[in-house]
N, C-alpha and C positions, 0 to 999 in steps of 0.2 A: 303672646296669645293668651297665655291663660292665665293665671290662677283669680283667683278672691280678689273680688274689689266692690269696695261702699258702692253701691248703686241704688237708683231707686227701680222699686220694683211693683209691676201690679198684679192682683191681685189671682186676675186670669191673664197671665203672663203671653200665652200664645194670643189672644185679646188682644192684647197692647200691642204685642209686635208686631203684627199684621195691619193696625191701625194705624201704626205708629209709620210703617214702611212706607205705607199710601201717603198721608200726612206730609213726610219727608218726601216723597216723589217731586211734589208740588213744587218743595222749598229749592230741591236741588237744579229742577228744571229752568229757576228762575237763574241763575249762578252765571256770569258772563266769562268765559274764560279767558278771554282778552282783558278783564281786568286785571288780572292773576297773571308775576309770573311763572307760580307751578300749582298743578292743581291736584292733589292727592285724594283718594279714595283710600278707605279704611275701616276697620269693627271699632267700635268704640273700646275696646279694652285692651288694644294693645299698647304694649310698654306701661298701663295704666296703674300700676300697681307696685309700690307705693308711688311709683312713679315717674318717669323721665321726659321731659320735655323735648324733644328730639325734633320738633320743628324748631324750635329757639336755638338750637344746637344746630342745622345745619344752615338755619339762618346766620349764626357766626360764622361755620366754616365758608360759606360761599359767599359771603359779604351780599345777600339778595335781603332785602328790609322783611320781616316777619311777617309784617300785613300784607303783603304779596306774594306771598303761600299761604292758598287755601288749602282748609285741611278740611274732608269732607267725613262723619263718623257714621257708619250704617252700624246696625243691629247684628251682625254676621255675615261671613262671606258671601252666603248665597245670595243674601242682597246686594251687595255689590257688585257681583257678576250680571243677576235684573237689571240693575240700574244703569250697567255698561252698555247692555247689552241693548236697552231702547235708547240710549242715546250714540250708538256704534256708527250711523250714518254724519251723526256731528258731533264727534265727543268732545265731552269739556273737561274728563279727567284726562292727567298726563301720566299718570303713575296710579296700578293697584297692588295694594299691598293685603296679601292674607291667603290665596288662590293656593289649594293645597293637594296635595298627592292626588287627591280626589276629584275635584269640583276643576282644574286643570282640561279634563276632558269638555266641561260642561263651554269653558272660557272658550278653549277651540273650536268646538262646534259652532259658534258666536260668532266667530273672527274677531274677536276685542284687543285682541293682543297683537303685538310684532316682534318678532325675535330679538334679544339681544345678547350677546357675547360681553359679560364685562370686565373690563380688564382683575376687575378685584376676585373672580373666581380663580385665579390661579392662589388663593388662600383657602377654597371652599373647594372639602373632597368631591372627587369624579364620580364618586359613587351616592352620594347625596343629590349631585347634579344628575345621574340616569335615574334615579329613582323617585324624583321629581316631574322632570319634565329635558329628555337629551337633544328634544330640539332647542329650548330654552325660550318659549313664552314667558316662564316665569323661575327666576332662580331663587333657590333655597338662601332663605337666610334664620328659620332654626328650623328642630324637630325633636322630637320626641314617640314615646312608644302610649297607646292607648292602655291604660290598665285597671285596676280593680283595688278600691281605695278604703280604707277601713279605719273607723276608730277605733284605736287598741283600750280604749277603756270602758268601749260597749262590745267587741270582740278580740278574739286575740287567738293565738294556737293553741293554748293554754286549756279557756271553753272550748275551742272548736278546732280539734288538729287537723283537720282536713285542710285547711288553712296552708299549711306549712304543706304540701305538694298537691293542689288544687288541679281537678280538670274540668272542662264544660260540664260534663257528665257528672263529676264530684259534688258540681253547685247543684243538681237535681236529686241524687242520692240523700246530701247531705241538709235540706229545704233550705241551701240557703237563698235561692228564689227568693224565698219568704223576707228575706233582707237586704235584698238591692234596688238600688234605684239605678234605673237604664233611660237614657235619653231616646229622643225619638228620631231615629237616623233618614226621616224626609227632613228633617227640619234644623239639625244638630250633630257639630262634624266631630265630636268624639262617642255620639250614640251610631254616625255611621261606620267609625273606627270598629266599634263592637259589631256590630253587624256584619262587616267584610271579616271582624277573626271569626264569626260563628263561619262564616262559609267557608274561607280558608282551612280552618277546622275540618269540618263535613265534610265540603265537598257539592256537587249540584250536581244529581244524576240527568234534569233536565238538559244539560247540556253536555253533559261528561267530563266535570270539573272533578275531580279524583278527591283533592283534598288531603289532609292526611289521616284519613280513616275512612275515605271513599261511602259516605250516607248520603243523608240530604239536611241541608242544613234547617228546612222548613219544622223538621221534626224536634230540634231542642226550643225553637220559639213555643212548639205547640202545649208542649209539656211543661212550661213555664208561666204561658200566658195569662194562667188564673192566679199566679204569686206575686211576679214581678211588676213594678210599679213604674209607667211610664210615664215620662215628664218631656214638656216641651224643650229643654235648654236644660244647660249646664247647673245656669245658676238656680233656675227651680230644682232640678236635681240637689242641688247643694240646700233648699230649704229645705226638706224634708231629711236628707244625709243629717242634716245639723239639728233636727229637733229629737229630741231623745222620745219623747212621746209617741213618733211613727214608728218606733224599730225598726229603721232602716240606716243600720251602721255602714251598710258597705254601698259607694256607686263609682258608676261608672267614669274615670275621670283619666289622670296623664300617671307614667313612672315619675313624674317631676312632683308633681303633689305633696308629698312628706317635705320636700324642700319648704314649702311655704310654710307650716307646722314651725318647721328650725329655723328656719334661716331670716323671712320676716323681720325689719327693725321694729315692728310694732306687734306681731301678731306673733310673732317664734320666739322659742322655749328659749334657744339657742343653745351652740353645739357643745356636747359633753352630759345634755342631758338626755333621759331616753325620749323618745320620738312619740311623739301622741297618734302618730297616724303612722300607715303602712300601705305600701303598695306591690302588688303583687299578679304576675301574671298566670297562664297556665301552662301544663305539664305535660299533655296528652305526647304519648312514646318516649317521656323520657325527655322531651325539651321542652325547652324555656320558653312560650310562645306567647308571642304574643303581635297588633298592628303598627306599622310605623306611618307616625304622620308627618309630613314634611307641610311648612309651609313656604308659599315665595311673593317675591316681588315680583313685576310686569310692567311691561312697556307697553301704554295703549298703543293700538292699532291706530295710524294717521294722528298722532297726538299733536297738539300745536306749540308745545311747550319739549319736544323732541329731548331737544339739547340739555337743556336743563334737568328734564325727566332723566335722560342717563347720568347725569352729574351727580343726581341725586339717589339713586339705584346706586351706584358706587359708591355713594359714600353709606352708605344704609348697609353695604358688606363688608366695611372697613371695622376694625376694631373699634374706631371713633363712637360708635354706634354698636356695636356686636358684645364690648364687655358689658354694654347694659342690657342683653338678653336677660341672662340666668337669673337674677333678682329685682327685677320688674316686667319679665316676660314669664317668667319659671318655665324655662323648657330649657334647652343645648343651643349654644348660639352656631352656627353654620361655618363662620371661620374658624380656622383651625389655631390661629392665635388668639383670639378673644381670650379674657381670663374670665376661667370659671372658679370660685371660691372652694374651697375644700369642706365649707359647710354644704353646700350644694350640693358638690360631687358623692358626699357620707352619707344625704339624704334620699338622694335620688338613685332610680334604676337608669343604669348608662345601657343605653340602647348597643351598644357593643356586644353585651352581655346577656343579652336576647335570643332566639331563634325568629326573626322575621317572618313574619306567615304571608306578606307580600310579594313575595315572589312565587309564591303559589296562584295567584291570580295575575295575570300577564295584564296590559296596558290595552289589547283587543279586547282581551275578556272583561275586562272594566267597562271601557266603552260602550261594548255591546251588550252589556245585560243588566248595567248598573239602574238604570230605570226600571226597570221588571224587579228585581232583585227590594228594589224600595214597596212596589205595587203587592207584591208576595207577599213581604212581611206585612203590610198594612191588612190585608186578606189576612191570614193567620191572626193578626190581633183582633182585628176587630171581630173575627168567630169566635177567638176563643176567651177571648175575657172583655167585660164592662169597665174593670178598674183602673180604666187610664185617666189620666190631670186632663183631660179634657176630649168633646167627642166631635169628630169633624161635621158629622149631621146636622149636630145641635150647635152647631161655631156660631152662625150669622143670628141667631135667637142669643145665645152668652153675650156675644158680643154687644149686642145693645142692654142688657142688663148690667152688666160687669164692669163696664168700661171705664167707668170714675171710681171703682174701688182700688184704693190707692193703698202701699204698705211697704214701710222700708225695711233690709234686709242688708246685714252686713255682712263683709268679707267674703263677696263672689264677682264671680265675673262670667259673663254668658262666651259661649262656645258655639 
């Protein structure tokens, strides 16, 4: 799922992907599944970094010829689930890959999905698997904790101790506002990670979600809105993170992040040296808090490639495939024998080590408010601050201005 990866990027980023998704509609619809004998659905960055070719790889293990697995790459999950979800009366995917602790509800609602049981989760914990998805549309295969990501050589606890036991309220006391960049969680599934910890957090007295400090979460967006710096994606998030001329050392990204820093063959310091970046969650009562994101595989609903589809869901939780999580996924891979590297593990926050703030928002309460919960914050932003990456009023006028402004950007990967 995540980290950094060479990509090209435009210039009005939300631009591009919205054109780009249209564009892609076109091409996807065209796609004969009967050509294909498996047909996968996918974000473009996963495993992408520095890399694993993991079709060529199950194209060996199952002796099926390469060119006969299509590999389909969308912009982010929620496109995928779109694109399921208009072709659910005749699907041509067999397999989606990316559908996360979140967006799981959205897959349901849809009917795109069909359960599967597969044999390879008796290697992948039960608690992974209920905190995913316990009926099993779609099974875990990593996850990680959403967290608060910082250069230690434009901040550190050193300048700023607040740093060193941080809470929602800390980052408003202490302006660090003034230095994060936060995704936008209609659009971007570790900017809605942040957003489900503010609520977990607070609490929603509109419905009588308690939280763990029983407020309303609407009120730390409100008191932030004119500092914080909103971005469509990850990886816009990550240009502005990475330009020292914004002052925005700290954004919103994974506890796996420092890993990339170290661990990296091309981009990491590597291990023994100290860590150019740091990840760190919040502390409110005393714990460790912070969101966990799970993502999983899925079995289209009526897929024509069935068979194959679980062959390949199986082998996709097998170690075959699982030790190449952690250093071209940078997240936790979901089997519990996968080998994760000890540069990894030094780097990263192990979500063991966490207080989960998800279990403070139940799977009904998800469900039912997660739409409103998006519409609120969008209200909230757009009253109380101008300074977002871009303005939805003014999309379809950008959009024809912007569109061919083109600019590369290295070592990200959108989310």
């Amino acid at each position: 799922m995540k980290l950094k990866n060479k990509k090209l990027m435009v210039s009005m980023l939300f631009v591009f992907v919205v054109l780009n998704s249209c564009n892609s509609a076109n091409g996807y619809n065209k796609i004969n599944a009967e050509d294909y004998d498996l047909v996968i659905y996918t974000y473009e960055s996963l495993l992408a970094d520095p890399g694993f070719d993991y079709i060529g790889a199950f194209a060996n293990y199952s002796g099926i010829p390469k060119d006969k697995i299509k590999l389909v790459l969308f912009e982010d999950a929620n496109t995928i689930v779109t694109q399921a979800s208009l072709e659910k009366e005749n699907p041509v995917a067999d397999v989606l890959i990316g559908i996360d602790n979140v967006l799981i509800h959205t897959a349901k609602d849809e009917g795109i999905l069909q359960t599967y049981d597969s044999p390879s989760l008796v290697n992948v914990s039960t608690e992974l698997v209920q905190n995913l998805d316990p009926e099993k549309y779609v099974l875990p295969y990593d996850y990680g904790i959403i967290a608060l990501w910082y250069d230690r050589s434009r901040i550190n606890t050193s300048s700023t101790p607040a740093l060193e036991d941080l809470t929602l309220e800390g980052i408003i006391e202490n302006d660090l506002d003034k230095k994060i960049v936060v995704e936008d969680p209609t659009l971007s599934s570790p900017g809605l990670g942040f957003l489900l910890w503010t609520i977990a957090v607070y609490g929603d007295p509109e419905i009588n979600l308690t939280g763990l400090l029983g407020q309303d979460w609407r009120e730390w967006w409100k008191q932030t809105s004119d500092d914080l710096r909103i971005s469509p994606s990850w990886g816009a998030a990550f240009d502005i993170y990475y330009s020292e001329s914004e002052d925005r050392p700290i954004m919103i990204s994974y506890g796996t992040s420092p890993a990339y820093d170290v661990c990296h063959p091309q981009w990491g310091v590597g291990p023994g040296v100290e860590q150019p970046s740091k990840s760190i969650v919040t502390h409110e009562q005393g714990k460790n808090n912070a969101w966990l994101q799970i993502e999983g595989i899925g079995l289209v609903n009526n897929a024509l490639h069935e068979q194959t589809a679980k062959k390949f869901i199986d082998w996709f939780l097998s170690t075959d495939l699982q030790d190449h999580i952690p250093l071209n996924q940078w997240m936790y891979p979901a089997n519990d024998n996968a080998y994760v590297s000890d540069c990894f593990l030094n780097a990263a926050i192990n979500p063991d080590d966490v207080d989960i703030l998800n279990d403070l928002v139940s799977p009904t309460v998800m469900h039912d408010n997660l739409d409103k919960w998006k519409t609120d914050w969008e209200t909230v932003i757009i009253e109380g601050t101008k300074k977002t990456e871009y303005s939805a009023s003014s999309f379809i006028l950008l959009s024809l201005i912007f569109v061919s402004l083109v600019s590369f950007s290295t070592r990200k990967k959108n989310r």
